[in-house]
DSSP file (Angstrom, degrees, kcal/mol; ACC not computed):
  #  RESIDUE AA STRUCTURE BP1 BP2  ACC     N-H-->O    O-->H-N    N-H-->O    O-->H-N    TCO  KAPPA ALPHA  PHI   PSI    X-CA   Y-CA   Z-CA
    1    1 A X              0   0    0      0, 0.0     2,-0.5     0, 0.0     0, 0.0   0.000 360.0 360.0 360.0 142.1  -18.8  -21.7   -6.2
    2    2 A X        -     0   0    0      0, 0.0     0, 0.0     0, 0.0     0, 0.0  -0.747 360.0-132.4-110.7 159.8  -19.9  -18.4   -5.0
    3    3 A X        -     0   0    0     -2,-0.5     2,-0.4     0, 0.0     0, 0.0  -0.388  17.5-154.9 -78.4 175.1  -18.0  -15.3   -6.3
    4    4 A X        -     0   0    0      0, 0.0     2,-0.4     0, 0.0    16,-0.0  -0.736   8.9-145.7-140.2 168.1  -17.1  -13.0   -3.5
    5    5 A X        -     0   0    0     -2,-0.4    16,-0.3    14,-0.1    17,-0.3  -0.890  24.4-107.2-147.0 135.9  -16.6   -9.1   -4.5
    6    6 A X        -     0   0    0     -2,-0.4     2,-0.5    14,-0.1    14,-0.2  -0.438  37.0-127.4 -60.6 153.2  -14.2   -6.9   -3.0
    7    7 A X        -     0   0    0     12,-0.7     2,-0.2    -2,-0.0    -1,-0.0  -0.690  22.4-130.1-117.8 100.9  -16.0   -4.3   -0.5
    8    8 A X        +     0   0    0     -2,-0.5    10,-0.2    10,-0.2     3,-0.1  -0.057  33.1 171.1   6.4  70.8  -15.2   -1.2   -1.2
    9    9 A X        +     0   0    0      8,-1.2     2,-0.2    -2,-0.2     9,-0.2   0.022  63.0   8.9-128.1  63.1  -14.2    0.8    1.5
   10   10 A X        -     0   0    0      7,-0.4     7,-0.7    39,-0.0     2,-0.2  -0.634  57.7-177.7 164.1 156.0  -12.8    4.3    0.2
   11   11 A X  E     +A   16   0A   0     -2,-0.2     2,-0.3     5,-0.2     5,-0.2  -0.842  16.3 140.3-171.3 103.9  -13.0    5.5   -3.0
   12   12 A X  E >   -A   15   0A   0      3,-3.3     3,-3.3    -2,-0.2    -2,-0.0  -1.000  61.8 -87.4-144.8 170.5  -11.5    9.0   -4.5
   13   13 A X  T 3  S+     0   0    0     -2,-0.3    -1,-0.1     1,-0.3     3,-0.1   0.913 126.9  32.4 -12.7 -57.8   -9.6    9.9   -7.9
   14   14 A X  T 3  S+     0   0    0      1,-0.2    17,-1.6    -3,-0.1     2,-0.3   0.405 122.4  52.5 -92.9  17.4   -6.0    9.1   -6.8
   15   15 A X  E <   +AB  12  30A   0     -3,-3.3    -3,-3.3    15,-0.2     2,-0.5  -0.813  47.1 176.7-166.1 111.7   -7.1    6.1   -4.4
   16   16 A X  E     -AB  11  29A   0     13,-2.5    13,-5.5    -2,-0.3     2,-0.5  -0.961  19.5-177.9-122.1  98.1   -9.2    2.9   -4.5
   17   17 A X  E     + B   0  28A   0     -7,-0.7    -8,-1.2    -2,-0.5    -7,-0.4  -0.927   4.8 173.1-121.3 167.7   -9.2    0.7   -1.3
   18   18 A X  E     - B   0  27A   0      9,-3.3     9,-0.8    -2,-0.5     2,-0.2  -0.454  35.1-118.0-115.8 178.7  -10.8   -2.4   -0.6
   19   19 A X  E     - B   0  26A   0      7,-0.2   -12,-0.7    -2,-0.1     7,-0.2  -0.688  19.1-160.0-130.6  90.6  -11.4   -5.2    1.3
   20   20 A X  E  >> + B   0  25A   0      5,-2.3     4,-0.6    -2,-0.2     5,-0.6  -0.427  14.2 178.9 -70.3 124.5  -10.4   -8.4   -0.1
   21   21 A X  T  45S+     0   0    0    -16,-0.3    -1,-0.2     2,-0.2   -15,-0.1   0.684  73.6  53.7-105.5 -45.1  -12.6  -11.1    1.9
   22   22 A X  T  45S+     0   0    0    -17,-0.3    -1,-0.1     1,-0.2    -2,-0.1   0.910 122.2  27.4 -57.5 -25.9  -11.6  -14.0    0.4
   23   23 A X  T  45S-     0   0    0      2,-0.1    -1,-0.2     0, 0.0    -2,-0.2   0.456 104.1-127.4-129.5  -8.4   -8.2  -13.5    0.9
   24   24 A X  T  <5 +     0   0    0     -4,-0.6    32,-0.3     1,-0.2     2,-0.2   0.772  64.7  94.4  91.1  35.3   -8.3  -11.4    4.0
   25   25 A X  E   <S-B   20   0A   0     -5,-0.6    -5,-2.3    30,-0.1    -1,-0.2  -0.938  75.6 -88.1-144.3-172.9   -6.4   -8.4    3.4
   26   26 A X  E     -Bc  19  58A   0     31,-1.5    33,-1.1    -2,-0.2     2,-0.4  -0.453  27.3-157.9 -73.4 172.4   -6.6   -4.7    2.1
   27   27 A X  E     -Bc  18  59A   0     -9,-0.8    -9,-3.3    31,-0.2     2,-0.7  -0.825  11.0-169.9-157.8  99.0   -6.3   -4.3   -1.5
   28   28 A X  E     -B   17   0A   0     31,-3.6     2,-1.5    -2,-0.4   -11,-0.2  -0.728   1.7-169.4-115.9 114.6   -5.0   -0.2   -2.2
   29   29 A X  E     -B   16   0A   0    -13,-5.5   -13,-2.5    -2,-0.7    33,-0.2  -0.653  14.4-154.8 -86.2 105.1   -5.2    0.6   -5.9
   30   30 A X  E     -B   15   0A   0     31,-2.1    34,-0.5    -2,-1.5     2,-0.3  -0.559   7.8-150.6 -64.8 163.6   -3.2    4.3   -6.4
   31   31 A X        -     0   0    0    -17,-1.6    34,-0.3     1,-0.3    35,-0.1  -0.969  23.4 -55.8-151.2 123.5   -4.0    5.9   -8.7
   32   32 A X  S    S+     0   0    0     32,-1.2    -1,-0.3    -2,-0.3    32,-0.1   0.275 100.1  16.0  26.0-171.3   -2.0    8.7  -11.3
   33   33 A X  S    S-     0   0    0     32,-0.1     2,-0.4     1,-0.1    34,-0.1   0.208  73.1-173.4 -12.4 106.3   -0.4   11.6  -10.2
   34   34 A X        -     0   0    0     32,-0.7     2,-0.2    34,-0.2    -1,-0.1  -0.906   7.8-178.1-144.8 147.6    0.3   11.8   -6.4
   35   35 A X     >  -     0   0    0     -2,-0.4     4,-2.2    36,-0.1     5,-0.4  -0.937  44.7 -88.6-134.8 146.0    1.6   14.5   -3.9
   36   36 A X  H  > S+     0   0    0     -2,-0.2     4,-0.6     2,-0.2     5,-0.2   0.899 126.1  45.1 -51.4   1.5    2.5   14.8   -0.2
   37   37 A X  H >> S+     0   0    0      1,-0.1     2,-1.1     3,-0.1     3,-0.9   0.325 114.6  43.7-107.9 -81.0   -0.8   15.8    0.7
   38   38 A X  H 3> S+     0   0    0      1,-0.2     4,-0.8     2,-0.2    -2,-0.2   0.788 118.4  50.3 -42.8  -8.6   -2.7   13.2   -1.3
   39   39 A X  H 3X S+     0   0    0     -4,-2.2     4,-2.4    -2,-1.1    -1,-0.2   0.938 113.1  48.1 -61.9 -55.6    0.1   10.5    0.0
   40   40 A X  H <X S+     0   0    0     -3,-0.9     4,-1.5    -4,-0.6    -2,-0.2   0.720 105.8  49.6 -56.0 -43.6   -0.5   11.6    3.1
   41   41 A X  H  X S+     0   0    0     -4,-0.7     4,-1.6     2,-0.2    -1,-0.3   0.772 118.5  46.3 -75.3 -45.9   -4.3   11.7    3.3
   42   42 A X  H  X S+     0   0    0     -4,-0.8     4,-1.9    -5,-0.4    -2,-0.3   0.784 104.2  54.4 -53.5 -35.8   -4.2    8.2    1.9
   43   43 A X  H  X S+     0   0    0     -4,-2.4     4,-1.4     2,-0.2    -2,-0.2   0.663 104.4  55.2-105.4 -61.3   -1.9    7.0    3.8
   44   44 A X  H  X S+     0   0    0     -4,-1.5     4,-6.6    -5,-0.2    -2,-0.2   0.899 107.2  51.3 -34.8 -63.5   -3.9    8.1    6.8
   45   45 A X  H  X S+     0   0    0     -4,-1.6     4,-3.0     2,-0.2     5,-0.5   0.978 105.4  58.9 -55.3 -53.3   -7.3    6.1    5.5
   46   46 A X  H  X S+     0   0    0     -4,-1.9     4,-3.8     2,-0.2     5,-0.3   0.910 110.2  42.0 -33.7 -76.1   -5.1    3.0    5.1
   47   47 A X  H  X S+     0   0    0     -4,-1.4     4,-1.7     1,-0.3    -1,-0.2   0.885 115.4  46.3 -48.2 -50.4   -4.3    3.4    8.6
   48   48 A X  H  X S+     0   0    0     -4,-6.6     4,-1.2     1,-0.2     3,-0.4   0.986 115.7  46.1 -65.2 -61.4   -7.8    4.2    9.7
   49   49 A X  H  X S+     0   0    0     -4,-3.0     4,-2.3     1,-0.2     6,-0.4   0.837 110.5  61.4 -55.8 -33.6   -9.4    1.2    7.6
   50   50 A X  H  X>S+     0   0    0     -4,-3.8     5,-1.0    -5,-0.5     4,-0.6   1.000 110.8  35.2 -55.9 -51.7   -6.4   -1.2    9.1
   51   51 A X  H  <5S+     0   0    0     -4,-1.7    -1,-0.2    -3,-0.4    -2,-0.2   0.666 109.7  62.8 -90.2  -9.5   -7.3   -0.9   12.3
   52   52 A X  H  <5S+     0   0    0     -4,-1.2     2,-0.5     1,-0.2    -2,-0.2   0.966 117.7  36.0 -74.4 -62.8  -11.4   -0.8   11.7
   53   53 A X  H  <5S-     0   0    0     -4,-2.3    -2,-0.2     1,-0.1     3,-0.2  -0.018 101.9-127.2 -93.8  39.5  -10.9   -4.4   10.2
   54   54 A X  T  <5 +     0   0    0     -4,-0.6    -3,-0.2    -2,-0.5     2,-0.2   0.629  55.6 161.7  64.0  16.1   -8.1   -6.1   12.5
   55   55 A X      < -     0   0    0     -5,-1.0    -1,-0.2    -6,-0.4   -30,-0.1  -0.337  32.0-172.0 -81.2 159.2   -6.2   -6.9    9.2
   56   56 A X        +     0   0    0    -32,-0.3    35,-0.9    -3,-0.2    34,-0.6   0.113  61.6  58.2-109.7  18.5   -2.8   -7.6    9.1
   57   57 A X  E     - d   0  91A   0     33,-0.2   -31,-1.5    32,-0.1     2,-0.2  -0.981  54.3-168.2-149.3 155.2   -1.8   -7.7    5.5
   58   58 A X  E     -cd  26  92A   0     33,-0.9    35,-1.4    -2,-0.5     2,-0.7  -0.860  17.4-152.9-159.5 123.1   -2.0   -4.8    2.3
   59   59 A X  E     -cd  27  93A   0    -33,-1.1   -31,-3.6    -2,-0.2     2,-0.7  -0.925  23.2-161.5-105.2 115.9   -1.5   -5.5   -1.2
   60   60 A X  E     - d   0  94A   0     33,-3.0    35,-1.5    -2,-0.7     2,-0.4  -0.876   7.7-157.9-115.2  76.7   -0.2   -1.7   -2.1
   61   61 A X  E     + d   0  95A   0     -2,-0.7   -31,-2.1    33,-0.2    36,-0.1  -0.736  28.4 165.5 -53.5 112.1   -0.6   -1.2   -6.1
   62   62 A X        +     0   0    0     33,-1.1    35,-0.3    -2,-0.4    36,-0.2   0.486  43.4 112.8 -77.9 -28.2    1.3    1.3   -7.5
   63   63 A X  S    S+     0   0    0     33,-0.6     2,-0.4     1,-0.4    35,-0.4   0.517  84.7  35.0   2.2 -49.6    0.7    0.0  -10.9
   64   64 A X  S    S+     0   0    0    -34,-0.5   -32,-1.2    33,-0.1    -1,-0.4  -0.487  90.4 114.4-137.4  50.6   -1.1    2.6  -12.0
   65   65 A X        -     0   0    0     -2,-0.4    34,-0.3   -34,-0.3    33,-0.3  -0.789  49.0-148.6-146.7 150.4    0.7    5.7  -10.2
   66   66 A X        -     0   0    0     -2,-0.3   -32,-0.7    31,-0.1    -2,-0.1  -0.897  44.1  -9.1-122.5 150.4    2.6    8.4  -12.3
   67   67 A X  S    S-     0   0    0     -2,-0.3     2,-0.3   -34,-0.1    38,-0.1   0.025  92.4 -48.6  60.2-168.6    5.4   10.5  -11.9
   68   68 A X        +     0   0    0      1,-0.1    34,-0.2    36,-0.1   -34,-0.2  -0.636  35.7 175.3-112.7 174.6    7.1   11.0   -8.9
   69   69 A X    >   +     0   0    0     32,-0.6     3,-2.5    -2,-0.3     4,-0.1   0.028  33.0 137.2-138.7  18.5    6.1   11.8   -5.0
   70   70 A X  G >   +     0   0    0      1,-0.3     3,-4.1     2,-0.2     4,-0.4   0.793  59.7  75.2 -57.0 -37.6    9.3   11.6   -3.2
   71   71 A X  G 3  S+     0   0    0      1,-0.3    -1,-0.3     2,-0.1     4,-0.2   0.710 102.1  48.3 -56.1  -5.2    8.4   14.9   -1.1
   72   72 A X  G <> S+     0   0    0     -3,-2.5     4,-1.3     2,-0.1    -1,-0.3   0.387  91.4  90.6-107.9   0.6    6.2   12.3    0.6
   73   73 A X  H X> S+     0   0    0     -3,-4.1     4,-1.4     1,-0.2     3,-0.6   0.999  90.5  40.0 -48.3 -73.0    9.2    9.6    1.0
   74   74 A X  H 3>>S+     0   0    0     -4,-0.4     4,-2.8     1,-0.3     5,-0.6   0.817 109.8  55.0 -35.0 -52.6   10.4   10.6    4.1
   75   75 A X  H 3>5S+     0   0    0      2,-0.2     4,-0.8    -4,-0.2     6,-0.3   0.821 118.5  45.8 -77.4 -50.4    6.7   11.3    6.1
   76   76 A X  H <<>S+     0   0    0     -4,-1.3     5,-2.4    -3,-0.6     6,-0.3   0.988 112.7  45.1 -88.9 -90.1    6.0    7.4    4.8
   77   77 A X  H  <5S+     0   0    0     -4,-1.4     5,-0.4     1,-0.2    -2,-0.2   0.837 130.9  19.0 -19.2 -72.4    9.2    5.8    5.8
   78   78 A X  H  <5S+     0   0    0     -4,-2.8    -2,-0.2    -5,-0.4    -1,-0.2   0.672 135.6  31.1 -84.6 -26.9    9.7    7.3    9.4
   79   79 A X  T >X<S+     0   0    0     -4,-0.8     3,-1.3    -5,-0.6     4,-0.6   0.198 126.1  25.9-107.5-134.4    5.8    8.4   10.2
   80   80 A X  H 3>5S+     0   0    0      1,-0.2     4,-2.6     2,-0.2     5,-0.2   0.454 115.4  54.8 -14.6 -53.4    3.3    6.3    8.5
   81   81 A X  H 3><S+     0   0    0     -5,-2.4     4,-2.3    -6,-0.3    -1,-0.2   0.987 111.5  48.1 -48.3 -59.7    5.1    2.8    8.0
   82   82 A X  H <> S+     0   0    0     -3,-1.3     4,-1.7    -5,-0.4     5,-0.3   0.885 109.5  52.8 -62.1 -39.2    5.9    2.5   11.8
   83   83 A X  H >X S+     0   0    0     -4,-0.6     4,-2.1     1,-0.2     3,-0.8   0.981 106.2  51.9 -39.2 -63.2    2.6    3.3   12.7
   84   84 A X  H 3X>S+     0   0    0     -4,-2.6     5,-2.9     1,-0.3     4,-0.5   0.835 110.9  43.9 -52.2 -47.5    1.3    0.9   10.7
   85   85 A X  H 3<5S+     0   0    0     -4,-2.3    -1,-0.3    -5,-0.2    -2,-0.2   0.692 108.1  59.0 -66.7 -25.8    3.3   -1.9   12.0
   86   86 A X  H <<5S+     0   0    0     -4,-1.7    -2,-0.2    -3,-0.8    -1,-0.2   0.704 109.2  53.7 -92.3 -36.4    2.6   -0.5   15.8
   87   87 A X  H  <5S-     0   0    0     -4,-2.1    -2,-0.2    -5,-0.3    -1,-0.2   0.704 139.7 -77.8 -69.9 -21.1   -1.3   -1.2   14.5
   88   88 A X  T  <5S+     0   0    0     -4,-0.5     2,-0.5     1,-0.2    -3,-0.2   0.327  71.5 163.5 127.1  -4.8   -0.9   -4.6   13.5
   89   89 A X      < +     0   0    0     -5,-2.9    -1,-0.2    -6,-0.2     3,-0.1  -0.448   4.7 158.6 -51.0 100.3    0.9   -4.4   10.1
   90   90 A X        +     0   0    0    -34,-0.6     2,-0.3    -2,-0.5   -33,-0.2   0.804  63.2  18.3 -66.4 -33.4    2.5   -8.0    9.5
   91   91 A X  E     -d   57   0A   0    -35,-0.9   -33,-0.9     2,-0.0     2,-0.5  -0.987  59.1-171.1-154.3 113.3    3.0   -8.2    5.6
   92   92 A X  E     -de  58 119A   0     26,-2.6    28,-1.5    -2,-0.3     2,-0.4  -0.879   5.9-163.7-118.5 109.9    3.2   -5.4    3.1
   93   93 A X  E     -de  59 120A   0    -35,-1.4   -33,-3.0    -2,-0.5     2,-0.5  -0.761   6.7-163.7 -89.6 113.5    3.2   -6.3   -0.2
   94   94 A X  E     -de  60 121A   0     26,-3.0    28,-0.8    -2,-0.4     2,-0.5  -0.941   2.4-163.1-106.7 127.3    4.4   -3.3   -2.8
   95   95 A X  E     -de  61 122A   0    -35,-1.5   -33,-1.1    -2,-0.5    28,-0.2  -0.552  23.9-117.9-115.3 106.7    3.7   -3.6   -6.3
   96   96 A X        -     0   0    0     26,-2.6   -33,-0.6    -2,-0.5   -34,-0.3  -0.350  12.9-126.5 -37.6 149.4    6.0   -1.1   -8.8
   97   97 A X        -     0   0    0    -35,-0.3   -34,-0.2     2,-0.2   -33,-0.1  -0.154  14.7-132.1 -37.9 165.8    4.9    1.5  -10.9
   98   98 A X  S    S+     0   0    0    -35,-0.4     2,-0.9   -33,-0.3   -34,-0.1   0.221  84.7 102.3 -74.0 -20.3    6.0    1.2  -14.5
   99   99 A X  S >> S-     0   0    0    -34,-0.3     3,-1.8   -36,-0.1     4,-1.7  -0.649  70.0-148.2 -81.9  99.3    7.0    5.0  -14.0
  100  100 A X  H 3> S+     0   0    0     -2,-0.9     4,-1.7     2,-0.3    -1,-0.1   0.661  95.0  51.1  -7.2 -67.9   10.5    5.2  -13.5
  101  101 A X  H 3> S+     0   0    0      2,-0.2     4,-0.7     1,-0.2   -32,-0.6   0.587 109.3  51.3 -81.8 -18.5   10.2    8.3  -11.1
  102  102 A X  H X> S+     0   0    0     -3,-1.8     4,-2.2   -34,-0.2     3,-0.9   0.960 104.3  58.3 -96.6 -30.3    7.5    6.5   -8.9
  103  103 A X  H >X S+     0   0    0     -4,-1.7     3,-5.2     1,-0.3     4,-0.6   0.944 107.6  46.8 -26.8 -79.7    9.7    3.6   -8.6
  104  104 A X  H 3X S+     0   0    0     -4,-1.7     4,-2.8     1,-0.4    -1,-0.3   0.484 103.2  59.5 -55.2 -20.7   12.3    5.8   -7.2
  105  105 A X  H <X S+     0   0    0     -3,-0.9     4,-2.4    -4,-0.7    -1,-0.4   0.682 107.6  49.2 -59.7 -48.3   10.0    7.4   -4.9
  106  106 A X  H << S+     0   0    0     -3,-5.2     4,-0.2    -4,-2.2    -2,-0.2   0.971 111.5  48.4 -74.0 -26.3    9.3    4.0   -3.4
  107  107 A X  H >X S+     0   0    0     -4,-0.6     3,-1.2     2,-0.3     4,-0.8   0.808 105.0  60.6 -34.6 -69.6   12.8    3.3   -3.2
  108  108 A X  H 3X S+     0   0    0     -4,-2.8     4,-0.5     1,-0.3     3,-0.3   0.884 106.0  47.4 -44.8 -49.2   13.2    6.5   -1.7
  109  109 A X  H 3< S+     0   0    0     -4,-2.4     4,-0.3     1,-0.2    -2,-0.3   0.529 105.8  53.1 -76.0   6.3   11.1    5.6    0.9
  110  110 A X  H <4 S+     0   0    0     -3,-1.2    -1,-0.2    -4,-0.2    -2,-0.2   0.440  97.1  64.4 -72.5 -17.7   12.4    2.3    1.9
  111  111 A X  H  < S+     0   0    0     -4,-0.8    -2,-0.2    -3,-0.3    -3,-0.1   0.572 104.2  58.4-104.1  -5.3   15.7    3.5    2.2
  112  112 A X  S  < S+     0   0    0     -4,-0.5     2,-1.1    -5,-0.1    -1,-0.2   0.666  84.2  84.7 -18.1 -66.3   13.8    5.4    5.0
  113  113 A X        -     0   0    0     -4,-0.3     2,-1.5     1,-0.1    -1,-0.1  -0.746  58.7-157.8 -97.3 103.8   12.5    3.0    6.9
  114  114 A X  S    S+     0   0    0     -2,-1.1     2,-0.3     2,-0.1    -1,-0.1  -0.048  85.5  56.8 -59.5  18.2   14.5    1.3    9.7
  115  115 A X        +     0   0    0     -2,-1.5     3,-0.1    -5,-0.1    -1,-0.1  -0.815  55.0 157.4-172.0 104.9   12.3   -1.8    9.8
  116  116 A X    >   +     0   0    0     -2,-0.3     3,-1.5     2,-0.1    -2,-0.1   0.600  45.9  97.7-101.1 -14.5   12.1   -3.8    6.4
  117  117 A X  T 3  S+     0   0    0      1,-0.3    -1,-0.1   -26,-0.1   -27,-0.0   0.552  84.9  43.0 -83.4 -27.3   11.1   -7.1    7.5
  118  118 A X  T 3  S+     0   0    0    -29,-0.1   -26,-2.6   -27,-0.1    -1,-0.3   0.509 101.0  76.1 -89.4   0.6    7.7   -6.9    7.0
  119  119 A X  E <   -e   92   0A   0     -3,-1.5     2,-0.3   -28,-0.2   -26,-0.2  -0.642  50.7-179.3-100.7 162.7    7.6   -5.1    3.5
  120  120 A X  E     -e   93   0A   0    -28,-1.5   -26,-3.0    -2,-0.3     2,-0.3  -0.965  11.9-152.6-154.4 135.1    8.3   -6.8    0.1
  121  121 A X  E     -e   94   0A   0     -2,-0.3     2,-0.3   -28,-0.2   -26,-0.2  -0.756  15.7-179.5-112.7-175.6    8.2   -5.2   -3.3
  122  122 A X  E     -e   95   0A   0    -28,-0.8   -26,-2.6    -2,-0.3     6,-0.1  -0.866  40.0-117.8 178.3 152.0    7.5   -7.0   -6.4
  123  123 A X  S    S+     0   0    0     -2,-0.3     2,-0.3   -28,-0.2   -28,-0.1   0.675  92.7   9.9 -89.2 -41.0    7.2   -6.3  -10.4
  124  124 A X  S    S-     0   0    0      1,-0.1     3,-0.3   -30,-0.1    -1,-0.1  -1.000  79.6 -94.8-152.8 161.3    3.1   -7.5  -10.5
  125  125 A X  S    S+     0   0    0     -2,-0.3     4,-0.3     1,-0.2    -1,-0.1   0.102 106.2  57.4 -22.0 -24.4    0.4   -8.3   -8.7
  126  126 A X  S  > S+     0   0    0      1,-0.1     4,-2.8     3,-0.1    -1,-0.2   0.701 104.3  49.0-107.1 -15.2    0.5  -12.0   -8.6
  127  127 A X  T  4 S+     0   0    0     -3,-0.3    -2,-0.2     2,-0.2    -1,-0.1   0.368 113.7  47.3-101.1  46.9    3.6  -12.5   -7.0
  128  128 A X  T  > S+     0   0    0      3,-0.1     4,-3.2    -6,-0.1     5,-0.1   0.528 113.0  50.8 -99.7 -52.9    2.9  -10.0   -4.3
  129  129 A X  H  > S+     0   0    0     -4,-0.3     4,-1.8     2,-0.2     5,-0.2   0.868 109.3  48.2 -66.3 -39.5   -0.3  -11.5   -3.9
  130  130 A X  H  X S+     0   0    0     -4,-2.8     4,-0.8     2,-0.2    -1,-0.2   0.706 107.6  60.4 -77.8  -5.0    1.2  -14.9   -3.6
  131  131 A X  H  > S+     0   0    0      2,-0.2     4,-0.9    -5,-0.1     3,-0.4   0.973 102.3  46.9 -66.0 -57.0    3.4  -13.4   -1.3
  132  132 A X  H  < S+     0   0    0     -4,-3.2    -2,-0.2     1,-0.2    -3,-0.2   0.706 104.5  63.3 -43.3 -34.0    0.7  -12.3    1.2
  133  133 A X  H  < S+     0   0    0     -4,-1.8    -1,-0.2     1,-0.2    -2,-0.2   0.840 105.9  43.4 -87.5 -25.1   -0.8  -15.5    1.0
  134  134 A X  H  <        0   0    0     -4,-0.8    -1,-0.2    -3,-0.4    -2,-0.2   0.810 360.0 360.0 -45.1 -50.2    2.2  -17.1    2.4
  135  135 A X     <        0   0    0     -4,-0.9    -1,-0.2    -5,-0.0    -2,-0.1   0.152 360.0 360.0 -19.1 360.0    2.6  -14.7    4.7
């Protein structure tokens, strides 16, 4: 069996994404402390990287995100999400933080966004991921 590797395609402090080839979606690890502009700027690449590889699915780890970012709830919800969906977004899988105030921050932005049908949250990484693959 041959391994396959994620490929890397963006990489800064607060923000790891990938490109899962075996399983044929994005895979965006945040990463500590986050703010509207570093939501936002991410948030952006997602969008540019969706639409350079024609994917339709994103496994969106928070896992490993601190504190809160609700000033970027809103911009997410109403801007960015719809966008995304307008690009080709089918399935977005979002994985909690453990941080109490980014939970609520995602929260806050879902309760944003006028079109849920394709987003899903979930407690870890493999039933998100088994979500997508359903999907």
């Amino acid at each position: 069996m041959k391994l396959v590797r994620n490929e890397i395609l963006h990489r800064q402090s607060n923000i790891l994404i990938e490109f899962d080839h075996a399983e044929g979606w994005l895979y965006v690890n945040w990463r500590g402390y986050q703010n509207y502009d570093t939501v936002v700027t991410g948030c952006e690449k997602i969008l540019e990287l969706l639409l350079e590889t024609n994917c339709t699915k994103v496994l969106n780890d928070n896992t490993n995100v601190e504190g809160i970012w609700s000033g970027a709830s809103k911009w997410v919800g109403t801007d960015w999400l719809p966008r995304m969906q307008a690009a080709g977004l089918e399935c977005f899988a979002w994985v909690y933080s453990p941080s109490t105030f980014s939970r609520l921050s995602t929260d806050k932005t879902l309760s944003c966004t006028e079109d849920l049908s394709f987003i899903k949250t979930f407690e870890d990484i493999e039933a998100a991921s088994d979500w997508l693959r359903a999907c």
